[in-house]
C-alpha positions in Angstrom: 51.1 73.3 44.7 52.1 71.7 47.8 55.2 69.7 48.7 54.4 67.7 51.9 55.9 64.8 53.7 54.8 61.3 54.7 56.5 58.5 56.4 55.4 55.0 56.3 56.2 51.3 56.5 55.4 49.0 53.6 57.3 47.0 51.3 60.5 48.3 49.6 59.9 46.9 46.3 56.0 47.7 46.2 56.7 51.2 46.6 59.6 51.0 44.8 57.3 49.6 41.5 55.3 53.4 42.6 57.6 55.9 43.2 60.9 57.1 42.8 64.1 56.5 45.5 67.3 57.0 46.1 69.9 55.1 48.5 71.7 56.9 51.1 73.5 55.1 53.3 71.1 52.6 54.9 68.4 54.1 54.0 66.0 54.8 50.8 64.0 57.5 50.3 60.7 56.6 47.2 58.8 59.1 45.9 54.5 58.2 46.5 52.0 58.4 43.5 50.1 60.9 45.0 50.5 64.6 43.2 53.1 65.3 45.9 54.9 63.6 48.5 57.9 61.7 49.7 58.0 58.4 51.9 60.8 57.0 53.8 61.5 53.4 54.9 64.0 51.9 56.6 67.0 49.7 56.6 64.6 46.6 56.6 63.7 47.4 52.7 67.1 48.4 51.9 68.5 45.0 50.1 65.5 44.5 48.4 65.4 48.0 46.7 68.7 48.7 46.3 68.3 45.7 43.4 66.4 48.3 41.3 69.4 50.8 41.4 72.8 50.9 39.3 70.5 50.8 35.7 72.8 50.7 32.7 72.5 54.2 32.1 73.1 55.4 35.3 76.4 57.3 36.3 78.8 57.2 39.4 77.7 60.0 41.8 74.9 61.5 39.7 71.3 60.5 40.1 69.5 60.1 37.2 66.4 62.0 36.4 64.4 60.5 33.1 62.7 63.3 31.1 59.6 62.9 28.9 60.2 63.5 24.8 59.4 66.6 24.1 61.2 67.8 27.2 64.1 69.8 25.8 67.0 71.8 28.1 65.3 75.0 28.0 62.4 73.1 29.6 64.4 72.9 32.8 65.5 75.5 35.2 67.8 74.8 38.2 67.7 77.3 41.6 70.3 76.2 43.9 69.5 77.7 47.4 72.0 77.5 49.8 70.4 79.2 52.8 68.4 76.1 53.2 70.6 73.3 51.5 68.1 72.7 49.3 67.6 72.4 45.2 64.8 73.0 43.1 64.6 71.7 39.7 61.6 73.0 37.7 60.6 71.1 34.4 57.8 71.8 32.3 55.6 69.8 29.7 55.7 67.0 32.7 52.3 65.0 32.9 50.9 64.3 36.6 51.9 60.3 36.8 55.2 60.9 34.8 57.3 60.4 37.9 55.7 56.9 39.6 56.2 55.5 36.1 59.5 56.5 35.0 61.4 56.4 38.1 63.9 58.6 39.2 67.7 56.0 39.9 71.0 56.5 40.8 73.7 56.7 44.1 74.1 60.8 45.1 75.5 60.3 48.3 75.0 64.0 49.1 71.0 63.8 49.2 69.0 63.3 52.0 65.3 63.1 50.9 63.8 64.2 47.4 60.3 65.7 47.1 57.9 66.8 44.1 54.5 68.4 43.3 53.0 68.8 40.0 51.3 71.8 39.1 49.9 73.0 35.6 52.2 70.5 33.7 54.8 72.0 35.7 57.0 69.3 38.1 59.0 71.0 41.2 61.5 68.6 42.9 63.6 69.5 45.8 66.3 68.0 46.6 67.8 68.3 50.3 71.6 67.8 50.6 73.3 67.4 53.0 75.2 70.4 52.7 75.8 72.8 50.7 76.6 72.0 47.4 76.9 73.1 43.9 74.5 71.2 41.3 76.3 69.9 38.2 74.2 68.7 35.1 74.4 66.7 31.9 71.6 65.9 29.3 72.0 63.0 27.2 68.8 60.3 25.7 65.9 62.2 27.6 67.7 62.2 31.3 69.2 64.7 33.0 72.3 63.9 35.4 72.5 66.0 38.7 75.2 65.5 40.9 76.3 68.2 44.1 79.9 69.3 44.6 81.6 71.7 46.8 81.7 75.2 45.6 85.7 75.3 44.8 85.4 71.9 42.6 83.8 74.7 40.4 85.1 77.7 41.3 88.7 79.1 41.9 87.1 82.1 44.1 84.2 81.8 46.7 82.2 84.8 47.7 79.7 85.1 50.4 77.6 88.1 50.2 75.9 88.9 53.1 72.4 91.1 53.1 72.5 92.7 56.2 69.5 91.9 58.4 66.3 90.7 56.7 63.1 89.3 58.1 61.2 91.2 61.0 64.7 92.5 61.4 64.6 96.0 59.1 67.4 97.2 60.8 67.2 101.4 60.5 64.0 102.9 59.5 63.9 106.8 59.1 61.9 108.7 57.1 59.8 106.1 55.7 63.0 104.1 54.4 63.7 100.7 55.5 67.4 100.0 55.7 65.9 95.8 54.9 64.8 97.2 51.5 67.7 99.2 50.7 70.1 96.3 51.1 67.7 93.7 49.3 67.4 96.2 46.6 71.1 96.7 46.1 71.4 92.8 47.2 69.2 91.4 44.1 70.6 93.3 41.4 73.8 92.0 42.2 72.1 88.5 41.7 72.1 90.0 38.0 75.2 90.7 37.1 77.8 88.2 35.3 81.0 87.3 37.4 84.4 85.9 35.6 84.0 82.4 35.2 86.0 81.4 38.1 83.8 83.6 40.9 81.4 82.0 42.7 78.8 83.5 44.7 76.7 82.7 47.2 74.1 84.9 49.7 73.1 84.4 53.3 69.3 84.3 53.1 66.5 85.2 50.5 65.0 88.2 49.7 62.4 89.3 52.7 63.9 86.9 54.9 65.9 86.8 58.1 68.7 84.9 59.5 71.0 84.9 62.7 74.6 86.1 62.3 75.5 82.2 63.4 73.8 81.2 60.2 75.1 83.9 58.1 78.7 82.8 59.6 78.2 79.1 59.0 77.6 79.2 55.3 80.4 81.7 54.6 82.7 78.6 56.1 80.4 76.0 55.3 81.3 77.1 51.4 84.8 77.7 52.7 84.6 81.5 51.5 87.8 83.1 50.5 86.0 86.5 50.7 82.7 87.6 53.0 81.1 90.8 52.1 78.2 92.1 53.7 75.7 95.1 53.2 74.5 97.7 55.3 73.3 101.7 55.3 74.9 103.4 58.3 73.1 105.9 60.8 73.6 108.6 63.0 71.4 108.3 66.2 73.4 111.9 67.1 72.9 113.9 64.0 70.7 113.9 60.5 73.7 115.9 58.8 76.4 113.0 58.9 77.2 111.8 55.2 79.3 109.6 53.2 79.2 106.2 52.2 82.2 103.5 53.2 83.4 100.3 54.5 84.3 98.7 57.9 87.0 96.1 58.8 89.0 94.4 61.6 91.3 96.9 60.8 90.8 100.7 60.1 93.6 101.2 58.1 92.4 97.7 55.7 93.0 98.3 51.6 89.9 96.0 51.3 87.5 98.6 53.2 89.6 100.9 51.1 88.3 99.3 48.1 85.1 98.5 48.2 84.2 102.2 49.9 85.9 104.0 47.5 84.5 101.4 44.5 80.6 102.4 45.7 81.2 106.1 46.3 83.1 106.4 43.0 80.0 104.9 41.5 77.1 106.5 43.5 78.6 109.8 43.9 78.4 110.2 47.3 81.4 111.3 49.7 83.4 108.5 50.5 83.7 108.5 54.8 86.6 106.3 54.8 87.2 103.3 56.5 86.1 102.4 60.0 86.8 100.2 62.7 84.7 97.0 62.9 86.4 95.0 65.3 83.0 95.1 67.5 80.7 93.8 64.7 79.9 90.6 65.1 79.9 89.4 61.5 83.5 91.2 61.1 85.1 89.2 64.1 83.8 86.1 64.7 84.7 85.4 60.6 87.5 83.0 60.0 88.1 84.7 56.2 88.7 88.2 54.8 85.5 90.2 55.7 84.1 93.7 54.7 81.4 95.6 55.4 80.0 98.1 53.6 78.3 101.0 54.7 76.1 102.8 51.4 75.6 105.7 53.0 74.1 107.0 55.8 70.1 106.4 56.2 69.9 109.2 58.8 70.6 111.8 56.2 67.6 112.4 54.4 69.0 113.2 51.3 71.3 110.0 51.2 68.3 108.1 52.2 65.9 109.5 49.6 68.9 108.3 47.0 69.6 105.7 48.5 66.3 103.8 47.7 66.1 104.6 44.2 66.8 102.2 41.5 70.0 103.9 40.1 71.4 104.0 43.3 71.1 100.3 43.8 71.6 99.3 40.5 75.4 101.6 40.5 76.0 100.1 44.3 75.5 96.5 43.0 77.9 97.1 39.9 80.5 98.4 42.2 80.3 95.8 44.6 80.9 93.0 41.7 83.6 95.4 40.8 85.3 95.4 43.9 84.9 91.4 43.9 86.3 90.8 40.9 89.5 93.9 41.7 90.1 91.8 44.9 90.9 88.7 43.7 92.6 90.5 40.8 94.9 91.8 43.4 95.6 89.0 45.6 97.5 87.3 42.2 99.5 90.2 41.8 101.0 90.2 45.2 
């Protein structure tokens, strides 16, 4: 399947009568008959259109997506991806013209341009926000109500978990073992386990892909993070023999380095190296919100790097990283 864009001139309410559309602003975005697509027109169509919205069934700040019969909620799946601003909604048992003759209604200020693509009774739409934004849902009569909020309308806690580098960007390789697939290992069984209600997480990039500390920075405030963590394996460039997993902060003497390093050594069994000084890392001091990083162990040492990218390991780093989440917060009550 392909998602792909078009842009084109024609009458609002021709297209309109074709596709689906949603007002933003001055402008309307309609969805084409083809199997995939999206057009845009301009202000020029706007009155006309905009007679089609506001249905009877429609609700303030949610956009309205209809839903065939025998579409039930475990039909639909929901991936919100904030790296990109985008998200997906996947529904299944959805016939190829479905969508240019049940059309899609509502006034989501917070999208900018809504595609889909069919695929083996399979429909994919993408929704680009403006920001980023945490989808809320609601089924009722064979629609489904999407609307995007911030993160903390949700959640009393925001976490931003940064996997260190990413992309062509392995960081240290040594003995075979890529730093990159340590962290992503460690990074997507995280993804896996169940926070407290109130904790909301969100990551920096994908699996396999990159991004620029800038990026990384601007979703941690973007989100308004009340707590940046970020992964990493240390090295040694002077010696293979240097051992111990840890954490670094602005501060070397910080009780959050403190507790994350000694949360993941605890768990891994490997020797905790204490807290260092991380006033230099980019990521650490250019952050406007309480920020650790922490070091697994160091990839220079063959034998913590030969552990290190084994599935235990990453499985026991991940639970004490949600640990040390959940223990933060937990803490910041009590004082």
């Amino acid at each position: 399947m392909k998602l792909v864009g078009f842009s084109c001139v024609f009458s609002a309410v021709m297209l309109a009568a074709m596709g689906f559309f949603l007002v933003k602003g001055n402008s309307i975005v309609l969805g084409s008959p083809r199997h995939a697509g999206v057009f845009n027109v301009g202000q020029d169509g706007y009155s006309e259109a905009a007679s089609l919205m506001n249905r009877e069934f429609d609700r303030q700040g949610y956009v309205t997506i209809p839903l065939p019969e025998n579409v039930g909620e475990s039909d639909i799946t929901i991936q919100n991806n904030p790296y990109d601003k985008t998200v997906w909604i996947s529904i299944n048992n959805v016939s190829e013209d479905y969508y240019h003759k049940n059309l899609f209604s509502g006034d989501l200020d917070n999208i900018e341009s809504i595609r889909y693509g069919y695929e083996d009774g399979l429909v994919r739409i993408v929704l680009s926000a403006a920001d980023i934004f945490e989808p809320v849902k609601e089924f009722e009569d064979h629609r489904l109500y999407l609307k995007l909020v911030a993160p903390h309308d949700i959640y009393e806690h925001v976490v931003v978990i940064d996997p260190g580098h990413g992309g062509e960007n392995q960081g240290s390789a040594v003995y075979g073992i890529k730093e990159n697939d340590i962290v992503d290992g460690v990074t997507e069984r995280l993804k896996n386990i169940e926070m407290p209600s109130g904790i909301g997480i969100y990551y920096t990039r994908a699996a396999g892909e990159g991004a620029e500390n800038e990026d990384r920075l601007h979703i941690a405030e973007t989100v308004s993070a009340d707590l940046l963590v970020s992964i990493h394996t240390n090295a040694d460039s002077m010696s293979r023999t240097t051992t111990g997993c840890g954490a670094a902060t602005l501060s070397a003497d910080s009780a959050i380095g403190d507790l994350f390093g000694r949360s993941v050594s605890e768990a891994t069994g490997l020797e905790y190296a204490g807290v260092q000084d991380g006033s230099n890392m980019t990521i650490l001091k250019d952050a406007n919100m309480p920020s650790v990083l922490v070091e697994l162990g160091y990839i220079t040492n063959k034998k913590e790097a030969v552990k290190m990218a084994t599935e235990e390991f990453q499985s026991s780093a991940a639970d004490a990283i949600a640990k040390s989440i959940t223990e933060y917060f937990e803490n910041e009550q009590t004082n």
